[in-house]
Residue, then its C-alpha position, 0 to 999 in steps of 0.5 A: x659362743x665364746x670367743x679367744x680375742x686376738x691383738x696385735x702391736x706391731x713395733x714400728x723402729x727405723x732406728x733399728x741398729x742395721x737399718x741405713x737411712x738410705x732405707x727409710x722409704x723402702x721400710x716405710x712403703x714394705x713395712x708400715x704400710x702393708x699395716x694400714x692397708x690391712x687396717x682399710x681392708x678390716x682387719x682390725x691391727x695396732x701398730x706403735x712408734x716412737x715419737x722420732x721415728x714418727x717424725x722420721x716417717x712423716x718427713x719423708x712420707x707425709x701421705x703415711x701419716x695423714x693415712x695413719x690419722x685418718x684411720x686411727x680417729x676412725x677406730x679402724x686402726x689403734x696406735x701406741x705410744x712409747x715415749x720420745x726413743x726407745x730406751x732402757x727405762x731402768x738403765x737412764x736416769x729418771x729425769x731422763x725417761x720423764x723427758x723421754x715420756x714427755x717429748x714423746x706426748x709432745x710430738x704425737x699430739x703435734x703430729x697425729x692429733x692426740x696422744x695414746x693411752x696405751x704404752x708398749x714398754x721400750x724392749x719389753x725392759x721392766x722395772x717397778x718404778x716405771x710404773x709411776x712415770x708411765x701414769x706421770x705422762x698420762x698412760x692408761x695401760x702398758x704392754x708387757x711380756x708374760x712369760x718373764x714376769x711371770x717366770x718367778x712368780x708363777x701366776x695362775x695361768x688363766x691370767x694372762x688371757x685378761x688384762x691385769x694391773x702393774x703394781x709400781x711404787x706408789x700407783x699402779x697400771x692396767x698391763x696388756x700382755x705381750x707373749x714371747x713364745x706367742x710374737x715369735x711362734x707368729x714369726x715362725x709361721x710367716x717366715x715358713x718355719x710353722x705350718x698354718x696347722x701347727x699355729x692353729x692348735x697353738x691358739x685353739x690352746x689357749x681358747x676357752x669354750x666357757x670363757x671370752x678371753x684375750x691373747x696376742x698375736x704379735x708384739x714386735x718388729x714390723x721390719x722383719x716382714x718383706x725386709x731383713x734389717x741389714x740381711x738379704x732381699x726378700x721378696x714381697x710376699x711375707x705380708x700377703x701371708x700375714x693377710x691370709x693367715x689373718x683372713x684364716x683367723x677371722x672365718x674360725x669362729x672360736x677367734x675374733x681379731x681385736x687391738x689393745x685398747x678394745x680389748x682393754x675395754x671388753x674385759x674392764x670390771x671381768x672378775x678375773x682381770x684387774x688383779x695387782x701383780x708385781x711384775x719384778x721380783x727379787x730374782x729379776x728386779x728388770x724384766x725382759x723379754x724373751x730368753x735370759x740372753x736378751x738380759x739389761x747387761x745386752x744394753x748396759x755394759x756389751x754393745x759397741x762399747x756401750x760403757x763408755x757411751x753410757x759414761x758419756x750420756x750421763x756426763x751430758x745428763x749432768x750438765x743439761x740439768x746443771x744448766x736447767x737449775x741455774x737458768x742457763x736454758x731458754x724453754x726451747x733450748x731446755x726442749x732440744x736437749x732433753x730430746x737429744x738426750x733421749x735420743x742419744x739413750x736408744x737402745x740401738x745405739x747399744x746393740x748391732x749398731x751399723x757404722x753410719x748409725x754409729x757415726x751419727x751418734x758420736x756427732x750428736x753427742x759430741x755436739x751436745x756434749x761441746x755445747x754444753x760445757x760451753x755453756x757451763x763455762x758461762x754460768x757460775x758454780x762453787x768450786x771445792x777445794x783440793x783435801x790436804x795431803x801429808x807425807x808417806x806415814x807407812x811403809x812395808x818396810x814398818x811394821x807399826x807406826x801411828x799416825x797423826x790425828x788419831x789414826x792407827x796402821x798395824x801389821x800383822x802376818x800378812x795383813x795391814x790394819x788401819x784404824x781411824x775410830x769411825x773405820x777399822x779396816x784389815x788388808x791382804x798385801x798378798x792378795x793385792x791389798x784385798x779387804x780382809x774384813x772392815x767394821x765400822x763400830x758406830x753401826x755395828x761391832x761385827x765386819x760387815x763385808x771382807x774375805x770369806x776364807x775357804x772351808x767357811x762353806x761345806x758346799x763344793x759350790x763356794x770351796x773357794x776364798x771370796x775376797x772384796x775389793x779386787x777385779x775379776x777379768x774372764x776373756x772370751x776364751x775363758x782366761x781368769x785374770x784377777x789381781x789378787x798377787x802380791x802388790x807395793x803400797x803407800x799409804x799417806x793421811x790427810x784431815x780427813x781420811x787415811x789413803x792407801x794406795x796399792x799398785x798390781x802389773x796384770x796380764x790385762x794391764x796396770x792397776x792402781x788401787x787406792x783406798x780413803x779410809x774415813x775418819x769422819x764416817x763410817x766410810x770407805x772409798x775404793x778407787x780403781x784405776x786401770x790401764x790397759x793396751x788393747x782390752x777386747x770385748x771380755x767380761x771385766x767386773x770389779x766393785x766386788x764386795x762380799x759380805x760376811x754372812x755372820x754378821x747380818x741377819x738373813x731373816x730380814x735380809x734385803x737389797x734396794x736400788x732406783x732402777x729408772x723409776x720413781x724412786x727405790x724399789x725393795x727387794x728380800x732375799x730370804x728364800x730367794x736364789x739370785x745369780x746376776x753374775x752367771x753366764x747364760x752360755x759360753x757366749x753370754x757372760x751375764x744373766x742380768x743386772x740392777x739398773x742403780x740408776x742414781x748410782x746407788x745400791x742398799x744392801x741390809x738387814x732389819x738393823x743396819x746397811x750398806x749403802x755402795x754408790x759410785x759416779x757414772x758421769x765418771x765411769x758406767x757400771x751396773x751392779x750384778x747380784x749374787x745370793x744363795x742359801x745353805x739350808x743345811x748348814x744354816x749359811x747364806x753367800x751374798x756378794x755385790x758386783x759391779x761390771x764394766x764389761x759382759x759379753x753377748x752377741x752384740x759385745x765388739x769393742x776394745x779398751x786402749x788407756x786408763x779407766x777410772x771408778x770410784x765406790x764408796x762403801x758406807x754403813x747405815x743404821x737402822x734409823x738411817x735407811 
């Protein structure tokens, strides 16, 4: 008779965000270990942890481990691997998620004797890339939900129920499915939400009379069982439910109880399994789990403050790696701080995150942060010199001047046009100095990006202008701010460029826009400088550029960014829908995001491209995309921003003083993408 084989991977986490130190034992001895007595009672589970929290609970409770040890060489229990910290692989640097995987191998074969072969993905957050790091550190399969990677791709279904392969950018890896509705159906029936009848008809579903097939049972928190992460006391009652409806389970005869890894085995070289799916897709370049609420933007940019302590981390980032290319570190030392880096990068530090947790974290890093400039003082460096500047050529006062070294400023009805020979940019003084359209003629005579004007579009939809260059501010209670008002201005040259700086009052605050328009490159640099008093949690995006439909080709139409991977992944626009940039709710601001994790995004076409980067040691952004196609009037929209700020459940942080970024907007042709 066939049967439906069913695992399970419970996520062991202490360093949950609500989770106190002071709790440690108590979710060791309610959580974690009811998961070995299951396994001694035969019950065949896999359980997965951090490499830190492994060390957590082996410094506290050594018997645990050894238990945990013994039962997994004894193939009563199966354990997962994840890496050093749980961490948004494909918001971090790649370096990063390598010493991440690394560290991690390092302590779990310190720890327990061996490294596992079998990876669950940090918060179910996928990218494309990750595949290549995760081979790199010596996975064999990793766990992955289904139901987003499936979202827009639409396998057949029957493929779930079988091990599959992860395509990445130049390997890929066996993927075990995780389910969402399936680990949060499981949730619901131990915490007396589902009846044990109504969970039955739920699995006899996806049993097959005809066919051994797989399916999970649960993929995620432990500490939700005889515990609540920062809520009310339980009373211990939730596991001993678990080992029932296991026992339930286990006497049907159209169910057998397995873990990951066997069932990897059992289904090796089945017809059905094996296939190679890209689990991405242009839509959703990171994957999550469960809901569009629990989007990368959650970690990125929402949090408390999660902004700036991103900012921070790759400011720290840098300076380890500059340390590490000079030889400034001894092995050990390059050891310690690339495993406090990753540390500092767990993704609870950047959700609901207790103030002890919190306050641990700020000492940390400030720790790593202070000792490595320290050490950088110590170690030589070229230091470039300051560009030389000139005087105020321009003035709203004059209406054209020319200026030295070839550059050319006009004004006409209400536009600023600066000329340079690699650029030719026009601006909206009306608009806080908006970009009106900017051509760069060595890659192509047409603009490349600028103002779509209203009426462009017959679709109701976009009957709006769409400008490049400004900000966008949306309060919690809806209030738009932008900054698209009338604005003063200076414009100064130096041998390299032509300055033009624009200053805007806002409701929010004081903006100072200053653009470098290059005489070298087919470049433009945008700086934005804000200052506010007491910015609360709010979606604030800017680095917002439109491009102007006409002049790409929509056939070949692409967009490219590293998202903590091996290297750039790829995505095509043609016939795709994207909308990064739209709330999910009124509570939630944002639907996703790119991870750009070099801090680049490459937008183009079959000819030529835009290439938009920007420094996240100075300040952490994420770019959001949006596209759509008018079939009907043969027109696409595609507009690129970049957000410092979304809202969702975990957003609680206020801005006070100046923040500062930089884009820089330059053109490639063909041969140079």
């Amino acid at each position: 008779m066939a049967r439906l084989h069913l695992y399970t991977a419970f996520h062991c986490n202490l360093a949950f965000s609500s989770i106190e130190r002071g709790a440690f034992p108590s979710v060791i001895e309610r959580c974690y270990w009811p998961l070995l007595n299951l396994a001694e009672e035969g019950f065949p589970v896999a359980l997965e942890m951090t490499a830190w929290t492994l060390k957590e609970v082996n410094a506290i409770d050594p018997v645990f481990v050894e238990k945990l040890r013994e039962l997994w060489d004894s193939k009563r229990l199966e354990f997962i691997g994840s890496g050093y910290s749980q961490a948004i692989f494909p918001l971090i640097p790649t370096e990063v998620n390598r010493w991440n995987l690394e560290a991690g191998n390092r302590h779990y074969k310190d720890i327990l004797g061996r490294r596992p072969e079998v990876a669950l993905v940090n918060e179910q957050t996928f990218s494309r890339g990750l595949v290549d790091l995760y081979r790199e550190a010596g996975y064999r399969s990793v766990i992955m939900d289904w139901n987003n990677s499936q979202k827009y791709h639409n396998f057949p279904k029957e493929l779930v129920y079988f091990p599959q392969r992860a395509l990445g950018i130049s390997t890929d890896i066996e993927v075990l499915w995780s389910h969402s509705i399936a680990f949060q159906k499981f949730q619901r029936l131990i915490h007396g939400g589902v009846s044990m009848e109504e969970y039955t008809d739920f699995l006899s579903a996806h049993y097959s009379a005809d066919e051994e097939r797989s399916f999970v049972l649960y993929t995620n928190d432990a500490e939700v069982f005889d515990y609540r992460p920062g809520g009310e006391e339980v009373k211990k009652t939730e596991w001993a439910r678990i080992r029932e409806v296991l026992a339930r389970i286990r006497e049907d005869e159209r169910f057998t109880l397995s873990t990951p890894g066997r069932v990897s085995e059992l289904f090796r070289g089945n017809e059905k399994a094996g296939r190679k799916l890209s689990l991405e897709s242009t839509e959703t370049p990171v994957v999550c789990k469960k809901q569009d609420k629990y989007n990368p933007a959650r970690w990125a940019v929402a949090g408390r403050d999660s902004v700036h302590i991103n900012t921070e981390c790759y400011r720290v980032y840098k300076n380890i790696s500059k340390l590490m290319e000079a030889g400034a570190l001894s092995p050990d030392e390059a050891d310690e701080y690339k495993e406090l880096i990753s540390d500092l990068w767990s993704s609870d530090f950047r959700s609901n995150t207790i103030d002890e947790k919190f306050q641990y974290f700020q000492n940390r890093l400030g720790w790593l942060k202070t000792e490595t400039e320290r050490l950088l003082k110590r170690t030589p460096v070229v230091a470039g010199g300051p560009a030389l500047a000139y005087n105020c050529v321009y003035s709203e006062s004059e209406a054209v001047k020319p200026v030295k070294r070839g550059a050319l400023i006009t004004r006409a009805e209400n536009s600023v046009v600066i000329s340079t020979g690699t650029v030719e940019a026009e601006f909206l003084p009306s608009k806080g100095f908006a970009i009106k359209r900017a051509v760069f003629p060595g890659v192509s005579p047409e603009a490349l990006i600028g103002t779509i004007p209203h009426g462009y579009y017959d679709d109701i939809r976009l009957g709006a202008d769409f400008f490049t260059g400004h900000i966008i501010h949306v309060a919690r209670d809806g209030k738009k701010t932008t900054d698209l008002k009338s604005a003063s201005m200076d414009i100064t040259e130096n041998d390299s460029s032509v300055v033009l700086e624009a200053k805007t009052p806002m409701d929010i605050g004081f903006l100072t826009k200053t653009y470098e328009i290059s005489k070298t490159e087919p470049s433009i640099s945008l700086t934005l400088k804000l200052k506010v008093n007491g910015l609360h949690a709010s979606s604030l995006r800017l680095g917002i550029f439109t491009l102007m439909p006409g002049s790409f080709d929509a056939g070949s139409l692409w967009y490219e960014s590293i998202n903590g991977g091996a290297g750039p992944e790829r995505f095509y626009l043609k016939g795709k829908t994207v909308s990064h940039d739209e709330p999910v709710s009124q509570s939630v601001t944002a639907s996703g995001c790119l991870g750009a994790t070099d801090g680049r995004v490459r937008i183009g076409d079959k000819d030529k491209a835009l290439e938009i980067s920007t420094d996240k040691s100075k300040l952490f952004s994420v770019p959001m995309l949006k596209y759509m196609e008018l079939k009907d009037e043969g027109k696409f929209f595609l507009r690129l921003h970049h957000s410092v700020g979304e809202v969702d459940d975990t957003a609680w942080w206020v801005w006070r003083g100046v923040n500062e970024i930089t884009f820089k907007i330059k053109a490639l042709k063909g041969d140079e993408q």
